[in-house]
C-alpha positions in Angstrom: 18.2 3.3 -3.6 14.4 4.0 -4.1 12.4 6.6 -3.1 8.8 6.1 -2.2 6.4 9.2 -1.6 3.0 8.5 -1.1 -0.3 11.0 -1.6 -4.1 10.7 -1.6 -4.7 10.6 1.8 -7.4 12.5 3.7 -10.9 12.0 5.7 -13.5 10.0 4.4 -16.9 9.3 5.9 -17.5 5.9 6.7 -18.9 3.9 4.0 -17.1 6.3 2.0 -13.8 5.2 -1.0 -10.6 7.0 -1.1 -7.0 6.3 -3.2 -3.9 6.6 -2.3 -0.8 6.2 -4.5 2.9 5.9 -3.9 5.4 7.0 -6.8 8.8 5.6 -6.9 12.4 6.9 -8.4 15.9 5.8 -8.1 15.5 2.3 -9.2 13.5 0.4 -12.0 10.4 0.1 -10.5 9.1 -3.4 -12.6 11.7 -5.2 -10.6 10.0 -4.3 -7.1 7.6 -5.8 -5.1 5.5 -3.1 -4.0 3.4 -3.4 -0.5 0.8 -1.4 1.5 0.7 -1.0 5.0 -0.7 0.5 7.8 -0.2 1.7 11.5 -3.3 3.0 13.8 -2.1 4.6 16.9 -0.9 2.3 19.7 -0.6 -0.5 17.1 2.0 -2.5 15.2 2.2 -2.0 11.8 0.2 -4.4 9.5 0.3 -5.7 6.0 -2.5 -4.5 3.5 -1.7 -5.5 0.5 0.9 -6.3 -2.0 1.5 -7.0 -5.8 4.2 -8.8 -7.3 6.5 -6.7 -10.1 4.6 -7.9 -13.0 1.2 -7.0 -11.4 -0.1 -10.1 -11.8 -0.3 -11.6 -8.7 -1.6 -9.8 -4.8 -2.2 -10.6 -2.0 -4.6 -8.9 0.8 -4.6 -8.8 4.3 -8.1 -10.8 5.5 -9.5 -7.7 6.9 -9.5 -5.5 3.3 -10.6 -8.1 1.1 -13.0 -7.7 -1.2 -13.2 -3.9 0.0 -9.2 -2.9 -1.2 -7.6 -3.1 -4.6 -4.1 -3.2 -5.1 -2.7 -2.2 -8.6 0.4 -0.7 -10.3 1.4 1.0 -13.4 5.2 0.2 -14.4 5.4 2.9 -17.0 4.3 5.5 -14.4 6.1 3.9 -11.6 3.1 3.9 -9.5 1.5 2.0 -6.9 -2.1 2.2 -6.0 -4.8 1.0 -3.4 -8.3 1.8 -4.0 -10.1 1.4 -1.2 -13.8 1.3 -1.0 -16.0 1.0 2.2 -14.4 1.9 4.6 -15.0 1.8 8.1 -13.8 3.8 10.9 -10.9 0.9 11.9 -9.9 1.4 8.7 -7.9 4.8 10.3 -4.4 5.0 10.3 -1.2 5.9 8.4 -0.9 3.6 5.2 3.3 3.6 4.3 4.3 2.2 0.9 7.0 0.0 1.1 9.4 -2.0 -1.7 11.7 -4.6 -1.9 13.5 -6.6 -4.9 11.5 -8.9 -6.4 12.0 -12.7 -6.0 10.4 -14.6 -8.9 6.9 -13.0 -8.1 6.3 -13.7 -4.3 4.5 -11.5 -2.3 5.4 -10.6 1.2 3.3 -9.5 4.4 6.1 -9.1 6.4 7.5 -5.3 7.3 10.3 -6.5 7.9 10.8 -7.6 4.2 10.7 -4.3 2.9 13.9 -2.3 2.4 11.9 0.6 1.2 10.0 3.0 3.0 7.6 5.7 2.2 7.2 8.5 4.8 3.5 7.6 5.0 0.0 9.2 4.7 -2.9 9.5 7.1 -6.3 7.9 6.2 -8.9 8.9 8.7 -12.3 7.2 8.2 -15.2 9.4 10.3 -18.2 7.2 11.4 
């Protein structure tokens, strides 16, 4: 089993950067894909970004890039995403999520995940 717990959440002006991280136990984290998503209220839950075990490959969701960074630290077994400029759709709960790692694919599907984090609140003001 692996347990995710995210923190770094808050409110943010638009425009505005905030990090969030998710730190994992129970497992050995460099054999995890590690994901970030997100669900606004009245919405599905979306892909954000993800990072292979090794780091060295992500992926981003069309509507971050360029403004999101996805990054981890194996010997800390930590997950981060740095995002910068953000705009008020931006808002809603980002989850961690983590799943065994297949050669170094990536996957934007939640359903792919077999670990959850219980999620923090981003709220971007405009």
């Amino acid at each position: 089993q692996v347990q995710l717990v995210e923190s770094g959440g808050g409110l943010v002006q638009a425009g505005g950067s905030l990090r969030v991280s998710c730190a994992a136990s129970g497992r050995t984290f460099n054999r995890l894909t590690m994901g970030w998503f997100r669900q606004a209220p009245g919405k599905e839950r979306e892909f954000v970004a993800g990072i292979s075990w090794g780091g060295e490959r992500v992926s981003y969701a069309d509507s971050v890039k360029g403004r999101f960074a996805i990054s981890r630290d194996n010997a800390k077994n930590t997950v981060y995403l740095e995002m910068n400029s953000l705009k008020p759709e931006d808002t809603a709960v980002y989850y961690c999520a983590g799943r065994s790692a297949l050669f170094d694919s990536i996957y934007d599907s939640p359903s792919e995940y077999n670990f959850w984090g219980q999620g923090t609140q981003v709220t971007v003001s405009s």
